[in-house]
PyMOL commands that place a pseudoatom at each C-alpha (Angstrom):
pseudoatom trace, name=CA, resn=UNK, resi=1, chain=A, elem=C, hetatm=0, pos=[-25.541, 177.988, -123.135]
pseudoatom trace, name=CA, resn=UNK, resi=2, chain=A, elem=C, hetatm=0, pos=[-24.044, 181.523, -121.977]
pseudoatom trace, name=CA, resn=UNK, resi=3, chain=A, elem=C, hetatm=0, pos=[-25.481, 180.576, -118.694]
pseudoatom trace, name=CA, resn=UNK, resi=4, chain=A, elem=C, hetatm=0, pos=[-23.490, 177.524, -117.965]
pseudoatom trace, name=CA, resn=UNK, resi=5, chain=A, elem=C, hetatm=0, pos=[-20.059, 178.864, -119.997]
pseudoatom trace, name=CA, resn=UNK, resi=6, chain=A, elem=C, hetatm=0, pos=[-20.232, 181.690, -117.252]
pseudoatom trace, name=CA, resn=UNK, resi=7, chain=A, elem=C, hetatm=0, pos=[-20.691, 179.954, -114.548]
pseudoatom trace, name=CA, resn=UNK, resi=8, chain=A, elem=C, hetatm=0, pos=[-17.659, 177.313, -115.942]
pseudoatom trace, name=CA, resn=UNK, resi=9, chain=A, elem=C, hetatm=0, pos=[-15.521, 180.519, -115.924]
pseudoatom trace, name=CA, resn=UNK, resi=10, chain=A, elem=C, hetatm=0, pos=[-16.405, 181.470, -112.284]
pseudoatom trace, name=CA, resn=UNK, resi=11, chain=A, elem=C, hetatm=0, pos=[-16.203, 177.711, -111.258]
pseudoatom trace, name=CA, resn=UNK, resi=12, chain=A, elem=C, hetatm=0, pos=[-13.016, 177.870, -113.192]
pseudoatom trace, name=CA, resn=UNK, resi=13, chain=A, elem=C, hetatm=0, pos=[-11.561, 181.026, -111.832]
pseudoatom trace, name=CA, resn=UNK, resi=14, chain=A, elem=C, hetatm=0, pos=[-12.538, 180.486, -107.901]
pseudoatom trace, name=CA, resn=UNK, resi=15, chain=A, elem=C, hetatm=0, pos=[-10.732, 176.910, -108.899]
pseudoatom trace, name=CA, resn=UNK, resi=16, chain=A, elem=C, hetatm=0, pos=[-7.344, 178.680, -109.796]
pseudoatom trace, name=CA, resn=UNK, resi=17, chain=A, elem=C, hetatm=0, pos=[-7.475, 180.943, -106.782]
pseudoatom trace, name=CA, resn=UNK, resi=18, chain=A, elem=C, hetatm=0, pos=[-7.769, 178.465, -104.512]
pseudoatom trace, name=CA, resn=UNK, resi=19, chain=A, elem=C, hetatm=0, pos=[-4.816, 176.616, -106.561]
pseudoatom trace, name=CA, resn=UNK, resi=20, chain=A, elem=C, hetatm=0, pos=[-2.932, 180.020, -105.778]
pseudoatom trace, name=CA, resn=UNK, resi=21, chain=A, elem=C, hetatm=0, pos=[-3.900, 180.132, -102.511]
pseudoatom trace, name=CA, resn=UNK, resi=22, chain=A, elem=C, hetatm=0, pos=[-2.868, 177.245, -101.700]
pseudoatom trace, name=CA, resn=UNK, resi=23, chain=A, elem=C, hetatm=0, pos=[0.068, 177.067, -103.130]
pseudoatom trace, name=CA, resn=UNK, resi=24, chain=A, elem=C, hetatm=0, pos=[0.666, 180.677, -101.177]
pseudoatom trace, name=CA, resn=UNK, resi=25, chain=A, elem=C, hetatm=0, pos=[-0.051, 178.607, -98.307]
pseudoatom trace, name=CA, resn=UNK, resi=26, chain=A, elem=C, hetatm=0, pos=[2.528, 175.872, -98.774]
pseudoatom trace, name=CA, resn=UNK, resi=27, chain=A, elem=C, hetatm=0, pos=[5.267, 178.460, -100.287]
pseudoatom trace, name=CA, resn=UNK, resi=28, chain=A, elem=C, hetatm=0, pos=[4.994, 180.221, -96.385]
pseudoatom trace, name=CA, resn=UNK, resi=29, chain=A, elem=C, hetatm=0, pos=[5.133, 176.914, -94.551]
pseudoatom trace, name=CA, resn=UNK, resi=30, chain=A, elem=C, hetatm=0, pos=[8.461, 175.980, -96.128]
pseudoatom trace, name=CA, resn=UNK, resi=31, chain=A, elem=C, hetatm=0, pos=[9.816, 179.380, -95.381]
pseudoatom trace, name=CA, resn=UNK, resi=32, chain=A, elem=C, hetatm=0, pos=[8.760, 178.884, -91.831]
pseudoatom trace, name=CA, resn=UNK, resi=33, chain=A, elem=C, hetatm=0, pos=[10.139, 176.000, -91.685]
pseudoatom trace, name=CA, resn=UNK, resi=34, chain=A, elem=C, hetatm=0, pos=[13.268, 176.381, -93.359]
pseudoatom trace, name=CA, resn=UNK, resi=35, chain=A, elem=C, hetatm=0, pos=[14.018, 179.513, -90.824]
pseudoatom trace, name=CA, resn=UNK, resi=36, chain=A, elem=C, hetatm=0, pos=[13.266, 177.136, -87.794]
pseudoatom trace, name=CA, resn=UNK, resi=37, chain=A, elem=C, hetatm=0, pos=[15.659, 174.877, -89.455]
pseudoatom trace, name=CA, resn=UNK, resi=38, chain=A, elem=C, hetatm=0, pos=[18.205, 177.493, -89.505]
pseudoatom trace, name=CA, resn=UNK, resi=39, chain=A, elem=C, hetatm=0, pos=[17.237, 178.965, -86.168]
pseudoatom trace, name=CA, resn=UNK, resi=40, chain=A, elem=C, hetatm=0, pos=[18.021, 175.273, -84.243]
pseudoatom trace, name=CA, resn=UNK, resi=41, chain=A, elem=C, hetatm=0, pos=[21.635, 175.110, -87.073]
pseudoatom trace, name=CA, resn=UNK, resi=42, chain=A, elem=C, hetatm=0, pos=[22.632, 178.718, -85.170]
pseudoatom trace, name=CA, resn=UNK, resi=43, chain=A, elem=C, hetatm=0, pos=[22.021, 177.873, -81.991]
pseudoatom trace, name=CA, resn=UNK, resi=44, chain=A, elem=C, hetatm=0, pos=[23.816, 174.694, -82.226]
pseudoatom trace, name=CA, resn=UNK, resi=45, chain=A, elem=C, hetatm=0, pos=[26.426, 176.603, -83.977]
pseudoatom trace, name=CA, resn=UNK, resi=46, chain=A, elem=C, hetatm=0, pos=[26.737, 179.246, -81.117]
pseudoatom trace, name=CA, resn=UNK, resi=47, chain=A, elem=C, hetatm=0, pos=[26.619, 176.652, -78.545]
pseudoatom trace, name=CA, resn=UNK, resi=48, chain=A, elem=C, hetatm=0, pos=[29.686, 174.982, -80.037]
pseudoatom trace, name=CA, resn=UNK, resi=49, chain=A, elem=C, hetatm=0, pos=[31.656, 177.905, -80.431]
pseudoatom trace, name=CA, resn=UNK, resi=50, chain=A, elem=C, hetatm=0, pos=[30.712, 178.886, -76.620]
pseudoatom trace, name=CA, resn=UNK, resi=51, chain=A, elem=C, hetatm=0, pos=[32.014, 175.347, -75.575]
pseudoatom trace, name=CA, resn=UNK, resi=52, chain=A, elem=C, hetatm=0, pos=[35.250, 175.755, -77.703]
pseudoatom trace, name=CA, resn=UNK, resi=53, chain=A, elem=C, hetatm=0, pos=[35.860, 179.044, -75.572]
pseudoatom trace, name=CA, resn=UNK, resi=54, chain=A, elem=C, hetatm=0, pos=[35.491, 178.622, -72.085]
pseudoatom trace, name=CA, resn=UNK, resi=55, chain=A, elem=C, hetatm=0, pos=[36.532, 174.396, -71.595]
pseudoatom trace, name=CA, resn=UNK, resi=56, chain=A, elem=C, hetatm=0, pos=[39.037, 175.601, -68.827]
pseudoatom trace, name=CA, resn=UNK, resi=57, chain=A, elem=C, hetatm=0, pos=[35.939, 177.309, -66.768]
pseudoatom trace, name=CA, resn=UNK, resi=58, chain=A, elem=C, hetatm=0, pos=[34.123, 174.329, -67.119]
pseudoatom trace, name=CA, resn=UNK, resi=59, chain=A, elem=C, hetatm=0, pos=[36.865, 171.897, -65.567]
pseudoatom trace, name=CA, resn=UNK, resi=60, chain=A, elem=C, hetatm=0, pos=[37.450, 174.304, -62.932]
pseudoatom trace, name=CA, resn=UNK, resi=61, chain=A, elem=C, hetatm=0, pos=[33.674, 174.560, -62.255]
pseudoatom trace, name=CA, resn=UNK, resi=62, chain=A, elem=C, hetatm=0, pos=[33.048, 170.505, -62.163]
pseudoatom trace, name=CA, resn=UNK, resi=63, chain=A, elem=C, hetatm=0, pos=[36.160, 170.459, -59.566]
pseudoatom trace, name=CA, resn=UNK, resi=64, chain=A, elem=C, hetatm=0, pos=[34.695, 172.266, -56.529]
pseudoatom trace, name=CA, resn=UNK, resi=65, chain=A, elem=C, hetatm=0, pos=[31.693, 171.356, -56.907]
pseudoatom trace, name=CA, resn=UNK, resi=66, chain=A, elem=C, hetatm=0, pos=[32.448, 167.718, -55.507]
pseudoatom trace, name=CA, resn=UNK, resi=67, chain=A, elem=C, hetatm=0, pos=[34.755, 169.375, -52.861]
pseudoatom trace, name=CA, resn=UNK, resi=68, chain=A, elem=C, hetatm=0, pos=[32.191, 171.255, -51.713]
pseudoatom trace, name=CA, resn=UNK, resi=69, chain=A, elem=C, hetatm=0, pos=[29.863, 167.458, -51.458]
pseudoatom trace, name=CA, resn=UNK, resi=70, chain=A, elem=C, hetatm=0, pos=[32.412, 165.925, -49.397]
pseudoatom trace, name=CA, resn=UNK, resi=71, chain=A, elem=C, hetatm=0, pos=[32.319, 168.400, -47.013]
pseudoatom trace, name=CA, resn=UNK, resi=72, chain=A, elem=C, hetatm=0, pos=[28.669, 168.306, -46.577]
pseudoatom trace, name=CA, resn=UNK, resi=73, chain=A, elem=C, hetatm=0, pos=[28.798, 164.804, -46.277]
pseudoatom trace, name=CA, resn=UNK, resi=74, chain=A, elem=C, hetatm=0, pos=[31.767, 165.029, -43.454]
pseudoatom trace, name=CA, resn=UNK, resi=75, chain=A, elem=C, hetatm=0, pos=[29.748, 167.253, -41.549]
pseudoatom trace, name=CA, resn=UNK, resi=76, chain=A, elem=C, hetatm=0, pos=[26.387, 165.015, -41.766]
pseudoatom trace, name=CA, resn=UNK, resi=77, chain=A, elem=C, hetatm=0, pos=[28.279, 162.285, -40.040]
pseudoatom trace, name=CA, resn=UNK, resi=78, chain=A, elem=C, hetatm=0, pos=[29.364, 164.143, -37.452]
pseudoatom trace, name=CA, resn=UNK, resi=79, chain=A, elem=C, hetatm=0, pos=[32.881, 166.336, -38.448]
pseudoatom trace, name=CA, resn=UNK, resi=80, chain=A, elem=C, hetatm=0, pos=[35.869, 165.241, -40.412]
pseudoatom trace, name=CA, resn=UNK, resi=81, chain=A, elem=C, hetatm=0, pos=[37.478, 163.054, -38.445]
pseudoatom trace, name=CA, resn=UNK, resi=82, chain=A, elem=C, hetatm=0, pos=[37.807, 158.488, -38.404]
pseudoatom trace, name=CA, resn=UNK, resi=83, chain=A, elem=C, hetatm=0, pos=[37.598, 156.025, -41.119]
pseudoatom trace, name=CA, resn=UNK, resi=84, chain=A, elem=C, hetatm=0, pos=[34.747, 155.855, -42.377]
pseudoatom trace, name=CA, resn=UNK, resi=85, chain=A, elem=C, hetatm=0, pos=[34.963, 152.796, -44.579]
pseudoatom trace, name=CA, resn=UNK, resi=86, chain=A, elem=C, hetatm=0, pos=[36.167, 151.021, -41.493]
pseudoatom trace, name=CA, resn=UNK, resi=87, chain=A, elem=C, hetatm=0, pos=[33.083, 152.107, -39.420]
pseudoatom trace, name=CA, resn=UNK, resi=88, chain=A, elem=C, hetatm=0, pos=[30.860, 150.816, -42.275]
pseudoatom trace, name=CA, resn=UNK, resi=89, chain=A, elem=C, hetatm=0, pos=[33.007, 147.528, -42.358]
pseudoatom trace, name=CA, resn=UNK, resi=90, chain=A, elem=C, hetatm=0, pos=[32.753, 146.889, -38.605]
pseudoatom trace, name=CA, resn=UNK, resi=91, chain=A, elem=C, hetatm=0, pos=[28.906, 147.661, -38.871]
pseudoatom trace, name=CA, resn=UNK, resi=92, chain=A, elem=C, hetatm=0, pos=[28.371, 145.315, -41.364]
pseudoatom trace, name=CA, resn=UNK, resi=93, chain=A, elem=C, hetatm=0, pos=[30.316, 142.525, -39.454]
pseudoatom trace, name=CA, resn=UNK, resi=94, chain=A, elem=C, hetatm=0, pos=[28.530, 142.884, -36.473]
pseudoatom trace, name=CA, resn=UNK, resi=95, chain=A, elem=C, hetatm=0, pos=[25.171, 143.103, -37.750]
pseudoatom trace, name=CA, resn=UNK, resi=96, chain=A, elem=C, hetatm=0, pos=[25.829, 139.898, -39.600]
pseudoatom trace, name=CA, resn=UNK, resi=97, chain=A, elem=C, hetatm=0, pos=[27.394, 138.829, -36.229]
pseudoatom trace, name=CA, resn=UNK, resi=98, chain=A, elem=C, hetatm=0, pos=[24.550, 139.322, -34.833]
pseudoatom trace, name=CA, resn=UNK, resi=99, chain=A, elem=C, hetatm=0, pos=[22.056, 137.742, -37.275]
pseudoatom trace, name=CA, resn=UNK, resi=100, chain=A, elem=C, hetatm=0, pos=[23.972, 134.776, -37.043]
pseudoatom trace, name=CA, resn=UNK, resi=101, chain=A, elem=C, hetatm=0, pos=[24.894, 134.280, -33.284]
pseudoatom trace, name=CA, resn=UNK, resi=102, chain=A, elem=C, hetatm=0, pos=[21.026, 135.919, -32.010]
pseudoatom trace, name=CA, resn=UNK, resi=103, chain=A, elem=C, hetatm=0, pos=[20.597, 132.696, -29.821]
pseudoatom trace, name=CA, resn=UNK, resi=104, chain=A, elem=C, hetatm=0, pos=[24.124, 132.010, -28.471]
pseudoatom trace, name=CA, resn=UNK, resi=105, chain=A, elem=C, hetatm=0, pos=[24.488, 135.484, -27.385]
pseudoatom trace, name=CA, resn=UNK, resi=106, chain=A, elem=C, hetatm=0, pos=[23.446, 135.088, -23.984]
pseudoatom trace, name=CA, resn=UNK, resi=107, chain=A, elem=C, hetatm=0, pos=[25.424, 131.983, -23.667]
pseudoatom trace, name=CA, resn=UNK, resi=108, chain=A, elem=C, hetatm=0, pos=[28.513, 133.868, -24.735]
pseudoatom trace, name=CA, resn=UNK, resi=109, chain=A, elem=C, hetatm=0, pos=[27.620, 136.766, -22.408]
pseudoatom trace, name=CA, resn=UNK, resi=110, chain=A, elem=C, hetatm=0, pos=[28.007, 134.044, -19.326]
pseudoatom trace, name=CA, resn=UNK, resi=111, chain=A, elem=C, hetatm=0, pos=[31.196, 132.825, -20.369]
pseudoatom trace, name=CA, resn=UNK, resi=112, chain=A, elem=C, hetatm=0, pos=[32.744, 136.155, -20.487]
pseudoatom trace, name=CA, resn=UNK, resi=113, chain=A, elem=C, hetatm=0, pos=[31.486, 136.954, -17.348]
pseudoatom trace, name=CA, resn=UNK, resi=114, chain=A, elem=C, hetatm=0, pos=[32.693, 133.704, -16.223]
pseudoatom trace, name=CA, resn=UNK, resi=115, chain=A, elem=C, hetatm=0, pos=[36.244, 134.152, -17.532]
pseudoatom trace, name=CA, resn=UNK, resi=116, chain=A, elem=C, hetatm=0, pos=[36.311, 137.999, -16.035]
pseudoatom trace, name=CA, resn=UNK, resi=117, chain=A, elem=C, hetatm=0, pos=[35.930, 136.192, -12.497]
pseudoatom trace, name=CA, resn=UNK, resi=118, chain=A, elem=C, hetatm=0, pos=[38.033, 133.255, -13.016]
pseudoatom trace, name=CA, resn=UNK, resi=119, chain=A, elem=C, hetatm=0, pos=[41.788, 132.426, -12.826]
pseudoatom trace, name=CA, resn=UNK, resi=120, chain=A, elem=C, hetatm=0, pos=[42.513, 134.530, -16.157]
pseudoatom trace, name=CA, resn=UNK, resi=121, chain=A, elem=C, hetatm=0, pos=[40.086, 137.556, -15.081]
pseudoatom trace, name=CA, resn=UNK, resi=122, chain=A, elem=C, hetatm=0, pos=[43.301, 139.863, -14.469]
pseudoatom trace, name=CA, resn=UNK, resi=123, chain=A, elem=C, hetatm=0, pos=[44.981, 138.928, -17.899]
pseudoatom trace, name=CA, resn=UNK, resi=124, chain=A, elem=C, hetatm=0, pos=[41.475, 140.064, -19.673]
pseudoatom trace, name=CA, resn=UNK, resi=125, chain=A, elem=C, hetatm=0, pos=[40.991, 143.332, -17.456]
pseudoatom trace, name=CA, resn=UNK, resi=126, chain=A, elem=C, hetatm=0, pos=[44.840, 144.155, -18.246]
pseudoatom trace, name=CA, resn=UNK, resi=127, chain=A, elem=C, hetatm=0, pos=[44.293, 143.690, -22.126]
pseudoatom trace, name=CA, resn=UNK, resi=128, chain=A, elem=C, hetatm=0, pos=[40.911, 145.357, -21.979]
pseudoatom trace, name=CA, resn=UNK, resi=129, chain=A, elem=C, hetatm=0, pos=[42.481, 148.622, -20.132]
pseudoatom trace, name=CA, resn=UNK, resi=130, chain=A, elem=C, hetatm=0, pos=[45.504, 148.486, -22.568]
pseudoatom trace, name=CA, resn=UNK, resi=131, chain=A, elem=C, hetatm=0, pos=[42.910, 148.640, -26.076]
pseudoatom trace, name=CA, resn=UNK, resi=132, chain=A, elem=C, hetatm=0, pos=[40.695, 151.312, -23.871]
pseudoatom trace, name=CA, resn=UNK, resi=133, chain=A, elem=C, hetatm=0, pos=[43.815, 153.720, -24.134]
pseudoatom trace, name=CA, resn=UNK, resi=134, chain=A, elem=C, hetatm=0, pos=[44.828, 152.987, -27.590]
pseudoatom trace, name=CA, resn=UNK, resi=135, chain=A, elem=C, hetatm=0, pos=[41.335, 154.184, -28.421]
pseudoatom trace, name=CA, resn=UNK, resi=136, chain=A, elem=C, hetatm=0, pos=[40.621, 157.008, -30.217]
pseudoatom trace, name=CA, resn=UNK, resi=137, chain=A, elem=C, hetatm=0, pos=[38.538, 160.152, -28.575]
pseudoatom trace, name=CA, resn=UNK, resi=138, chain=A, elem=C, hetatm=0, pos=[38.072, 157.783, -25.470]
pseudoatom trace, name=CA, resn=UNK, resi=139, chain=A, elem=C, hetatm=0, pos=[38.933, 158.874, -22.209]
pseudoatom trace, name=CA, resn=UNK, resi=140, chain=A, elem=C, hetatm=0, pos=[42.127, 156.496, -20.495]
pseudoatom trace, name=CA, resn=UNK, resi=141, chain=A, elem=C, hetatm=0, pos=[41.678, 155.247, -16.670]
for i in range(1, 141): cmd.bond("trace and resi %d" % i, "trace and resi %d" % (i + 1))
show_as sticks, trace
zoom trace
């Protein structure tokens, strides 16, 4: 019987250390996490406080950097200079122009060329010479 009450006290014992170990264990997880928790609060914190100091710097920053777009953009199509929208517009229309008219085309071609040598074949070359030097970056004749 001395036997078996000894080894109940060493069952017994190696039972509460692991209790203690384990509750060792969970004690330094909730520290660990409770100083993350506080770590992610003072960043947030010092995030804030750097927001709430500089919000002019910020403005200023956000407004050249579009400036600075633009003028990429100008340059990609070729300088600063024309309407753009109105290129785009006149693009559109005559693509659509296009896809709509593809078989009278060559008809229409004819006509014109038939008007440019009939009776009104001086009125057309006057008003075509007249939009030729309202053009812009075209040379006038």
């Amino acid at each position: 019987m001395a036997v078996r009450k000894k080894k109940a006290a060493k069952k017994s014992k190696v039972a509460k250390k692991s209790k203690v170990a384990k509750r060792a264990k969970t004690r330094v997880a909730k520290k660990a996490a409770k100083k993350t928790v506080a770590r992610k609060a003072k960043k947030k914190t010092a995030v804030k406080a750097k927001a709430a100091k500089r919000p002019v710097a910020r403005k200023a920053k956000v407004a050249k950097k579009p400036a600075k777009k633009t003028a990429k953009k100008k340059a990609a199509r070729g300088g600063g200079e024309g309407n753009y929208k109105a290129t785009k517009r006149f693009d559109r229309a005559e693509e659509t122009f296009i896809a709509k008219n593809r078989a009278k085309i060559p008809a229409m071609a004819k006509a014109a060329e038939a008007a440019l040598d009939g009776p009104e074949g001086d009125e057309l070359r006057a008003a075509e010479a007249s939009t030729a030097a309202h053009a812009a970056g075209q040379p006038e004749e």
